[in-house]
N, C-alpha and C positions, 0 to 999 in steps of 0.2 A: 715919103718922097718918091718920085714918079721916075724909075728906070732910065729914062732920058734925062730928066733933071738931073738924077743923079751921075749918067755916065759922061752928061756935058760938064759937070765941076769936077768929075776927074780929069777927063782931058785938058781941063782951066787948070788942075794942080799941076798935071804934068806937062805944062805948057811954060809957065810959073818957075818949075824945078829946074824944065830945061834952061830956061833964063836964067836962073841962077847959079848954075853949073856950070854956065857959058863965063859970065862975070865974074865967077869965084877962077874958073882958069885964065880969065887975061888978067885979073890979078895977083894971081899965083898964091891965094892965101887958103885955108883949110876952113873955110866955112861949110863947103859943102854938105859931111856927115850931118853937121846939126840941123840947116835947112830943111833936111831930106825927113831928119824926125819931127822936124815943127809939119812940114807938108804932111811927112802920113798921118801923123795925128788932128791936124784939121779934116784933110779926107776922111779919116773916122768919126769927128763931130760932124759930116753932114751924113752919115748912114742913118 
């Protein structure tokens, strides 16, 4: 994977996370932490 491709679907993960993060606080629920491992570990299946 080519440097850009790769540093564009990280900032698509943490783009993604922020969204999530966002939604998980106006809902007030504890999703967050697991999001955050399903994202790093997708960002590791595109390395």
């Amino acid at each position: 994977m080519s440097p850009v491709a790769r540093s564009l679907s990280t900032f698509h993960i943490l783009q993604m996370h922020q969204r999530f993060v966002y939604l998980d606080r106006a809902s007030n629920m504890a999703y967050s932490p697991l999001i955050h491992i399903v994202l790093v570990y997708i960002s590791h299946a595109f390395e």
